[in-house]
C-alpha positions in Angstrom: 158.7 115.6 98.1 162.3 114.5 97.0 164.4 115.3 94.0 167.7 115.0 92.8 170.3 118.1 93.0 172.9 118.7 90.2 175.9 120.3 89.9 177.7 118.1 92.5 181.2 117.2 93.0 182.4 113.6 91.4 180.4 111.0 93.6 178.6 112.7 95.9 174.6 112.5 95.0 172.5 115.2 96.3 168.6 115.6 96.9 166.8 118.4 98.7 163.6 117.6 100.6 160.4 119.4 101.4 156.6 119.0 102.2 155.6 116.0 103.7 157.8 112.5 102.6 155.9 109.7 100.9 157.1 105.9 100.6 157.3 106.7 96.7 160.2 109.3 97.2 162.2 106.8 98.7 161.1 104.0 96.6 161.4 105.9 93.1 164.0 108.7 94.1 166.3 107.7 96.8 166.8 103.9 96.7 167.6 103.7 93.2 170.3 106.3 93.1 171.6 104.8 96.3 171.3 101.1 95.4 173.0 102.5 91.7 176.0 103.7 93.9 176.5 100.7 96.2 176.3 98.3 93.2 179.1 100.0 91.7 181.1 99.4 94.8 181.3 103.4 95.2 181.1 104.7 98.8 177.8 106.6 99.5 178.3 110.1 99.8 175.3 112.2 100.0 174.2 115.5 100.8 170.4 116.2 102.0 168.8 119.8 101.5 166.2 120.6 103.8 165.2 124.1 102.6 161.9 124.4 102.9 159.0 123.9 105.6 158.8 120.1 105.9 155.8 118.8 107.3 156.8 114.8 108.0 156.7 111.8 106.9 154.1 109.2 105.4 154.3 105.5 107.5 156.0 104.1 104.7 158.4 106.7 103.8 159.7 106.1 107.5 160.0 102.3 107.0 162.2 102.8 103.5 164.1 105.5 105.4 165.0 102.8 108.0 165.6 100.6 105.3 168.0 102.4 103.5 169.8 103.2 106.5 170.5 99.7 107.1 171.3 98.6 103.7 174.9 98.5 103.3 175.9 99.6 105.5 179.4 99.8 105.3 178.5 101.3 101.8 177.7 105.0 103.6 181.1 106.8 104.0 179.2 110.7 104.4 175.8 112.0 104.6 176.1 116.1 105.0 172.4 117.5 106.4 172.0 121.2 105.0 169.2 122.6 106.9 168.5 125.3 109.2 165.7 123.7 110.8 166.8 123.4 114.4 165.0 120.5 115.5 166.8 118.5 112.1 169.7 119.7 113.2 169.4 118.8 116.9 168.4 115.3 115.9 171.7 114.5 113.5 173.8 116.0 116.0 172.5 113.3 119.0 171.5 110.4 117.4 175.0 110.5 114.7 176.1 107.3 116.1 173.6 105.7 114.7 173.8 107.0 111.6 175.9 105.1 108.9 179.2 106.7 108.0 180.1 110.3 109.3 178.0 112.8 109.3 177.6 116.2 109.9 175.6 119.6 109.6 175.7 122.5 107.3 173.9 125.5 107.9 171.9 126.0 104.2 174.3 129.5 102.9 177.1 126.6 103.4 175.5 123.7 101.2 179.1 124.6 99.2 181.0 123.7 101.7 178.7 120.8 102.4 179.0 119.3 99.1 183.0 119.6 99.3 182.8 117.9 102.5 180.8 114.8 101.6 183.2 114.4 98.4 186.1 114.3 101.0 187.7 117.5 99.7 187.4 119.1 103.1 
């Protein structure tokens, strides 16, 4: 399960993320809010919430993940991970130059701080 976060700073879209990920997440939540943002010619700056037991992804939600990563790139400018799921934050932490844009990792009392971050007031 995905849904969109308010309350963010000016440009910076947020989503927090639990249970097990299905290929309609991405394809209904994610990628429209993200293709919205590139077409606009607006870096992506995101911030992912992982607060919750997650349980993994569907086949398909792994493909559009993969897919969105690649599309546009030069479009991602910051993704902030706030989760304190070690393994999560492991993973960012070793595979980030792979990942489009900066990122980095927020422990989930600093998702504030995260938020400021991925706006670029920080």
């Amino acid at each position: 399960m995905i849904r969109a976060l308010d309350g963010m700073p000016a440009g910076v879209l947020a989503f927090e993320a639990g249970g097990e990920l299905s290929r309609s997440d991405y394809t209904e939540v994610l990628a429209p809010a993200l293709e919205s943002a590139s077409a606009s010619g607006s870096k992506i700056r995101v911030v992912l919430v992982f607060a919750g037991p997650f349980s993994g992804m569907e086949p398909g939600a792994l493909w559009e993940d993969l897919k969105l990563g690649i599309h546009d790139w030069n479009a991602w400018e910051r993704i902030a991970l706030v989760t304190d799921i070690r393994w999560m934050r492991d993973g960012l932490r070793f595979f980030a130059w792979a990942v489009p844009g900066e990122a980095r990792v927020f422990d989930l009392d600093k998702r504030d701080q995260a938020a400021e971050w991925a706006a670029g007031s920080s």
